[in-house]
N, C-alpha and C positions, 0 to 999 in steps of 0.2 A: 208240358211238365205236370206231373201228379200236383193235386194238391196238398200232400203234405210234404212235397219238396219246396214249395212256396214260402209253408210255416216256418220250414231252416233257416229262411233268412233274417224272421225276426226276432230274433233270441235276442235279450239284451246281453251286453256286456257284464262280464260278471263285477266288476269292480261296481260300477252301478248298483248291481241288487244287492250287494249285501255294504253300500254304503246306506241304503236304501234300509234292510234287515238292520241295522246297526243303532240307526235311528229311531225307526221303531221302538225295537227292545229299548232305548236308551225313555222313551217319553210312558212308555207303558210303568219302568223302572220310579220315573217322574208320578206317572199317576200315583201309585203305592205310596210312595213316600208321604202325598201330601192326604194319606186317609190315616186313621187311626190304625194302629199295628195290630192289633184285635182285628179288626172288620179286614184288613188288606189279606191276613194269616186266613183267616176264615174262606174268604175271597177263594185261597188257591186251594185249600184242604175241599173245600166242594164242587171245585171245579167238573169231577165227575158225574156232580149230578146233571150236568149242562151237556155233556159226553153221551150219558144214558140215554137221555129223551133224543138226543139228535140218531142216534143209532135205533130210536125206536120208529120214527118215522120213517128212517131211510128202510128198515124191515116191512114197512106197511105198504110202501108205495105213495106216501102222500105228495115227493117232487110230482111223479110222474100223473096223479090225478089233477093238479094244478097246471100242468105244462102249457096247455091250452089258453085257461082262462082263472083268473078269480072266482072262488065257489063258496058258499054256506059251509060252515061248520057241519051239517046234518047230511048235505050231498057226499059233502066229504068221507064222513065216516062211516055211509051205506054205500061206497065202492070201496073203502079198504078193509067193511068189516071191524068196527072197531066200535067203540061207546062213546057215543056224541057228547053228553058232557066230558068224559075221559079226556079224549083226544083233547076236546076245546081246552080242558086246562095247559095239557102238553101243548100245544099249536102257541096260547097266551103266555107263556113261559119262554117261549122259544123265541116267540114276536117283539120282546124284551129285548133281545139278542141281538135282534135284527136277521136271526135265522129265515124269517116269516115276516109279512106284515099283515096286521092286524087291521081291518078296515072296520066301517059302522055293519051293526045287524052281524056280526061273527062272521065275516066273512074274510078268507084271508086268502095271499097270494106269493108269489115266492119271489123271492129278494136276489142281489147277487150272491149272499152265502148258499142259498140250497140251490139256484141252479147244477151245481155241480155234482146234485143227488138225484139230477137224471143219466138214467143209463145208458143216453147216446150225446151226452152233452162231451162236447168234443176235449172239455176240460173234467171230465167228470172220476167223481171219487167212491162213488158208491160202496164198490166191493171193499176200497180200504175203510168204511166208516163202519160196515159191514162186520170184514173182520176184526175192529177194535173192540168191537161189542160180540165176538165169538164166544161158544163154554170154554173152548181151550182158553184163551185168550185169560178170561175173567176168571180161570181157575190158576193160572198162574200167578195173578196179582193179585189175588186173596193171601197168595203165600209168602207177599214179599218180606211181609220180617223173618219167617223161616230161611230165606234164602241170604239177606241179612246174617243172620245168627249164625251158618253155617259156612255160608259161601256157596254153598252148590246149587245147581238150576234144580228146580221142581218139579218140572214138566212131566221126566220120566214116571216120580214119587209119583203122581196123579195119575197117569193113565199108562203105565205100566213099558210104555216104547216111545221114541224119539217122537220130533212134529210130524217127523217127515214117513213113518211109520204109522201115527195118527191120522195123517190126512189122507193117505193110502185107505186105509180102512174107513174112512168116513171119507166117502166120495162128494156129498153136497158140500162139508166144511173144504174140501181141496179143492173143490173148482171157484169156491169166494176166496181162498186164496190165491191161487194163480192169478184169477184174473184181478185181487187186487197189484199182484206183482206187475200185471199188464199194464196197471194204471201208471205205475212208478216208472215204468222204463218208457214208457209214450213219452211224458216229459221231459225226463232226463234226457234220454234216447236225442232230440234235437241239440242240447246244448254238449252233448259230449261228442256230434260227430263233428262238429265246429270248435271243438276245446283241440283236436290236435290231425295231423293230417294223414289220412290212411291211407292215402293214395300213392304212399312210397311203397305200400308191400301188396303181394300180390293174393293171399289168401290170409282173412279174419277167422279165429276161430271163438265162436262165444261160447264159454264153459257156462254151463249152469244157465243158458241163457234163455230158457221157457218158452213163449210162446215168438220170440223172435223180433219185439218192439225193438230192441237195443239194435240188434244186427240190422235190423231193414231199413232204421234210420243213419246207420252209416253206409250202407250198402247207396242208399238215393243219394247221399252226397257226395261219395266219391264212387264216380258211375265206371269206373273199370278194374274197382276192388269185385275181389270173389269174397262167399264168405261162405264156414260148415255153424251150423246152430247145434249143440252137441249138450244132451239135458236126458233125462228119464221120461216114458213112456206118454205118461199123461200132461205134463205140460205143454209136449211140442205138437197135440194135437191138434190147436189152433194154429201151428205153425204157418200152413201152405195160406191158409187164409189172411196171415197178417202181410207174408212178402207178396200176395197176388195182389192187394190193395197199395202195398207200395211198389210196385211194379218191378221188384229184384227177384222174381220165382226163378228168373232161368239163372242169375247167379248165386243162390244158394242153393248149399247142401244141408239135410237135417239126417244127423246122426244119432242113433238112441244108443245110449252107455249111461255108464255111474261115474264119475268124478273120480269116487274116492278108489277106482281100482283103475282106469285110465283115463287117456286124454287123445283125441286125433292127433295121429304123427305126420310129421314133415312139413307143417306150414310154419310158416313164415311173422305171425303173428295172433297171441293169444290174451283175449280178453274176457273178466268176469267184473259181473257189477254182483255186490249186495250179496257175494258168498265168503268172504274173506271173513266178514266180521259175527259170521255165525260159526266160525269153527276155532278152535282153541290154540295156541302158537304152533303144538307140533303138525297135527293136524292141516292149517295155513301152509307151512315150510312145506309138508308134504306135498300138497295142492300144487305151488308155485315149483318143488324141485322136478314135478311130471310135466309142467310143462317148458320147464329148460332144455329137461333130456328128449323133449318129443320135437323143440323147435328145431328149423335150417340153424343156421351157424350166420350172427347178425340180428336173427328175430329179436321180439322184444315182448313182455307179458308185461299186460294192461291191468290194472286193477283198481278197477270204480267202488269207492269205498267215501264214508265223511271219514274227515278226519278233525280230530279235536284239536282244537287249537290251546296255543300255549298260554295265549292271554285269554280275555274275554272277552271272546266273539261269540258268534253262536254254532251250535252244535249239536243233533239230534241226543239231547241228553236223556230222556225217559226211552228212547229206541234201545239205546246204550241198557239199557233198567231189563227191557224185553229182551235183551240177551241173555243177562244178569241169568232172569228166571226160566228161559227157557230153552239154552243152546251151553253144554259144558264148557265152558272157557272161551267163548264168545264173548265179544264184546266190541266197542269203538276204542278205535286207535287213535295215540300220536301219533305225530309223524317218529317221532325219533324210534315207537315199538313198530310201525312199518317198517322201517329200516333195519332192525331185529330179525324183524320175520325175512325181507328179502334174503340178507345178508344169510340167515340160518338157511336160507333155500338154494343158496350158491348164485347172489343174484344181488346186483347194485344199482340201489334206488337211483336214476337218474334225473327225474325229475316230478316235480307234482302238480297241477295244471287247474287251479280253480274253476268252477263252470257259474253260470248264475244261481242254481237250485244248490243243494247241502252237500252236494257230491263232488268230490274230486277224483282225478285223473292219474296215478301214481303210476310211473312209469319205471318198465325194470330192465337190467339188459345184463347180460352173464359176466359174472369181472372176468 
């Protein structure tokens, strides 16, 4: 058995993790309260200088100069290139954190936070720390009271065409995107092929599904699903590489199309994570009503999406922000505007399937 069909088995329970997430948030809430509302406000309004430096290291390479061993400040910054006092003070800033630990004679080494900013760390985040600290990225949220005051996303205003148009043309910022998207769906990817059972239908299709984490981890758990991976030119180039290492090459297929003009026809069951909430309701409806008319008769269309809860729970709320500024009418959904969008797409929400990570499982099936 692969070993990342091993990993499938131990996904916790999602009621666990976000009893678990709930808590958290609830003592963190505790913390604030018991500081001075001055110094707590403060606290959050700078949080991005803590964001900065940690994306500045992750650009240096300094996980991956430590991965070995504990080194001098001065080793350090004559392999990443950098200003030994500079750095020391970032590295000492960070070591606060507990990003880094700080040892005697400046020497530092990396903690549980930055393993994850190596780039074969099997939990690793790299490209999304990467891209938080992209120009696109920080030129959006420079803009955020313009989009505020207006309502409309920026992105275009600044650089004249969509992200997706952007990253096309700037090929180094599109490949740290993808492969931050590759981070997202590696995780996700185990806890959603365990959220519900694919092994009633006989071909998966993943819209929009890049370089194939999502499919390949439902493809090794339910081992006599087939599945098509169906995305744009440059994402699915990592394709053949991701299902070789989980050992589903002979049952997938990878199709190159555009979403927003079709979808593969005749299968049986269709799924997209993390495209729903970047396109705006009509847009969405359209999405969802191409793949009603392309399914058999029975299929059912998957859509891996967070969804915002009615109380308060937690909910990628600043992601919610990142659509704001940089997708037209994109955004995080209820549930009750999921059910909008289905219903506008000739399609009823059947059911919604919590995982342990921020993602859920919204299940649709033709009334």
């Amino acid at each position: 058995m692969p070993s990342e069909a091993r990993r499938l088995t131990s996904v916790p329970p999602s009621a666990v993790v976000r009893a678990v997430t709930t808590a958290q948030r609830a003592m963190v809430r505790f913390t604030r309260r018991l500081a001075p509302p001055q110094f707590a406000l403060l606290e959050l309004a700078t949080g991005r200088w803590i964001s900065d430096a940690i994306v500045v290291v992750a650009r240096l390479g300094v996980a991956e100069v430590l991965e070995s061993r504990a080194k001098p400040v001065n080793e350090i910054a004559r392999e990443v290139g950098a200003n030994e006092q500079a750095l020391y003070r970032v590295l000492r800033a960070l070591a606060r954190e507990r990003v880094f630990e700080e040892r005697p004679s400046r020497v530092f080494a990396l903690t549980a936070l930055s393993r994850p900013l190596l780039k074969n760390a099997p939990n690793s985040v790299l490209n999304l720390v990467k891209m938080s600290g992209s120009s696109w990225s920080r030129s959006m949220w420079a803009r955020l009271e313009e989009a505020v005051r207006t309502g409309g996303e920026v992105f275009t205003k600044v650089h004249g065409k969509d992200l997706w148009g952007y990253l096309a043309a700037q090929p180094e910022e599109g490949a740290v995107f993808h492969a931050a998207m590759v981070e997202t769906s590696r995780d996700a990817g185990r806890a959603i092929a365990q959220a519900y059972d694919f092994s009633q239908f006989e071909t998966l299709v993943d819209i929009g599904g890049g370089s194939g984490e999502l499919l390949a981890a439902i493809l090794e758990k339910h081992t006599r699903l087939r599945g098509v991976l169906f995305d744009m030119k440059q994402p699915l180039e990592r394709a053949p590489a991701t299902f070789g290492r989980h050992g589903v090459a002979k049952r997938a297929e990878i199709v190159e199309g555009n979403l927003d003009e079709s979808v593969p026809n005749g299968k049986d069951a269709y799924i997209m994570k993390s495209i729903v909430h970047g396109l705006a309701d009509d847009a969405a409806r359209g999405l969802l009503a191409r793949c009603r008319d392309a399914m058999r008769p029975g299929g059912k269309v998957f859509v891996v999406e967070n969804v915002v809860p009615d109380d308060d729970g937690p909910y990628l709320q600043f992601l919610d922000l990142q659509m704001l500024l940089g997708s037209p009418g994109g955004r995080e959904r209820t549930r009750g505007e999921f059910e909008s969008v289905f219903t506008g797409a000739g399609l009823r929400l059947e059911q919604v399937i919590g995982t342990p990570g921020p993602m859920n499982v919204l299940v649709g099936v033709v009334t």
